[in-house]
N, C-alpha and C positions, 0 to 999 in steps of 0.2 A: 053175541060175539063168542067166537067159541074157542078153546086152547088156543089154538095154532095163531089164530088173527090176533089174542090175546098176547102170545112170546112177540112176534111182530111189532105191536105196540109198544111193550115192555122195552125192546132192543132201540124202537127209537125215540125213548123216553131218555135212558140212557145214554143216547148221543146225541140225543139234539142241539141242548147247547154245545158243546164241544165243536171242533173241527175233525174227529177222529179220534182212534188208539193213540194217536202221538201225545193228544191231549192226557195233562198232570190232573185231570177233575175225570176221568175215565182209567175203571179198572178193569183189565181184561179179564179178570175170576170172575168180577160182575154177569158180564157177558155169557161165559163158561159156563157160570150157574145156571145162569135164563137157559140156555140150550139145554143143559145136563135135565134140569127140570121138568122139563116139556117129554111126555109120553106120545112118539108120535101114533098120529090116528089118521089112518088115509083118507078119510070123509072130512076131513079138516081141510088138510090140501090137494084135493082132488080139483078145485080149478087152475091150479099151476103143475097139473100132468098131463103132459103131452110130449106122449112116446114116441119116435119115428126110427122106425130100425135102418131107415137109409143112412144115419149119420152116425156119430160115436155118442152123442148127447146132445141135450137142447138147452138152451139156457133161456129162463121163463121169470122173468121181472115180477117180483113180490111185491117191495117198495124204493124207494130210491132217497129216501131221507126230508128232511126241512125243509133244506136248503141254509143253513145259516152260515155257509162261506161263502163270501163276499167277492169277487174278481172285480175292481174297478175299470172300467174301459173309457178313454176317453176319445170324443169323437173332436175332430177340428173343421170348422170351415171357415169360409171369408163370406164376407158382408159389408158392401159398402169401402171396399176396401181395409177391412178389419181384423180380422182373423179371430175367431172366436172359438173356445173350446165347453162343450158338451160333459160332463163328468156322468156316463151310463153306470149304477150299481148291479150286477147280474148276479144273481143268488144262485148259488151251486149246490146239488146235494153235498153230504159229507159222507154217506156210503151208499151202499147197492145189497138189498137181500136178493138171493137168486134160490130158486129150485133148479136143481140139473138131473134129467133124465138120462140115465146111461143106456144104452144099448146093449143085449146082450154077445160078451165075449169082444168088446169093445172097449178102446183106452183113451185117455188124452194123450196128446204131445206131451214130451218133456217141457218143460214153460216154469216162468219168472213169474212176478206179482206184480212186478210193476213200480217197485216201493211200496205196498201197499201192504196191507193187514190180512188177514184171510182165516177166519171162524168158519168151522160147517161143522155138521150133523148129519150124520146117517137117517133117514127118514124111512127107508124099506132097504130091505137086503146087506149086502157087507162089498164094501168095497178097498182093493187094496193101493196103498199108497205106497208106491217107489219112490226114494229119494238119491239124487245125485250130487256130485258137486259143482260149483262152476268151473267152464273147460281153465285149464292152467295156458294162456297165451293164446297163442295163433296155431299151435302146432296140434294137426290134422290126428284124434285118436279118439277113442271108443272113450265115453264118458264112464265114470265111475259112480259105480255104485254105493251107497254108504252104509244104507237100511231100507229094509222090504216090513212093511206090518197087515194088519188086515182090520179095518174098522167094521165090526157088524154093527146091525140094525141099533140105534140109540145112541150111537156112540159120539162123542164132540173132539174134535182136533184144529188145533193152531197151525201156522204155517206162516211164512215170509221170506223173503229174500234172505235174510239174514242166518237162514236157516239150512240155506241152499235153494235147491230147484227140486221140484218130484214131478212123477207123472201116475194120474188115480186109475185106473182101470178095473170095468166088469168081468171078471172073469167065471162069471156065474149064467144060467141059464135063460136068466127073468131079468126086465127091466128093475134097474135099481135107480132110487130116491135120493138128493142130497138137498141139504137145505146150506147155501155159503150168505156169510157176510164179509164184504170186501171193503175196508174203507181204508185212506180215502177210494175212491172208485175210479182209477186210474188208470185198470185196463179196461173199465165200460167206456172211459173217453179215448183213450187214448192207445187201446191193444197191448199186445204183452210179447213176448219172445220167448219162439222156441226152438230147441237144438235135438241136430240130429244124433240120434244115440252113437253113431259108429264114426261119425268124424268130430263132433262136437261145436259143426256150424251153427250157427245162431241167425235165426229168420224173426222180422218183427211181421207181427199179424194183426187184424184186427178181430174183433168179438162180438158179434149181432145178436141181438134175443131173439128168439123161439115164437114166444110169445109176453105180451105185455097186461100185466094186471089182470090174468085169467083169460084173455083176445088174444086168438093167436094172430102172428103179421103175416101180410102177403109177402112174400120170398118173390 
């Protein structure tokens, strides 16, 4: 096993019991350190790189967690004239690690989290993160700017709703490296919203991987 697959394990060692960062038995330094720690080595994660300069980035499924959240579904039918109900438990991950291939000279949307958590690591190259705020009502204007930074090679950053909204972009020559953990993983189910910089409409989307567990998917 080698670093990389070692931080991976490590991250969901740390959250397995848990349901997430919301969880009081999960510290986000925890986390911060495992990333901080980890020297990236591209021969480490070289089966979750895959570049395609058609798109802005790819998003390439590392691991997806335990599963130790629980969603109860109950299922009902009739019998005999009886109506009987079913109690299905379906185990859910509690996060999503993702590598993301940037393209170069290429950005995300402006975009939300989802309620969700959002650790990453620079893996190759520097990438910068714009941050904005959320639009103030209905009324049609150029979203604002808060703070511009630049994460090079190694670097780890936090992010969340709470924090505002940003959007990460390559503005470099070469394909750049991110390593994210998202938890809970709320825009891998469920998509994320994003707005457009000069009116500050907000579009919900969704989020397909790239590829999964080193396979890429048929598109």
């Amino acid at each position: 096993m080698n670093a990389f697959e070692l931080l991976v394990e490590d991250m969901r060692n740390v959250l397995g019991p848990s349901s997430g960062l919301d969880s009081s038995d999960v510290d986000v330094q925890d986390l911060t350190h495992l990333l901080e720690r980890y020297a990236s080595n591209p021969q480490e994660w070289a089966p979750y790189y895959w570049p395609d300069d058609k798109v802005a980035y790819t998003r390439n499924l590392v691991d997806e967690g335990n599963g130790k959240a629980n969603l109860v579904r109950p299922s009902v039918f009739w019998t005999k004239r009886k109506c009987r109900c079913l109690i299905n438990v379906l185990t859910l991950p509690v996060y999503v690690q993702l590598v993301l291939v940037w393209s170069p000279g290429q950005a995300s949307h402006i975009h939300d989290h989802g309620n969700a958590h959002c650790l990453m690591k620079v893996l190759k190259g520097s990438l910068t993160e714009t941050r904005y705020g959320f639009p103030d009502g209905d009324k049609e204007k150029p979203m604002e700017m808060t703070s511009e930074r630049v994460l090079k090679e190694n670097a780890v950053a936090y992010m969340a709703d709470g924090l505002g909204l940003h959007r990460m972009s390559n503005q470099g020559s070469d394909f750049v490296v991110s390593l994210h953990l998202y938890t809970p993983p709320n825009v891998a189910r469920h998509g994320c919203h994003i707005f457009n910089p000069r009116t500050g409409e907000r579009t919900h989307t969704k989020c397909g991987n790239y590829s999964e567990y080193g396979r890429k998917l048929q598109m």
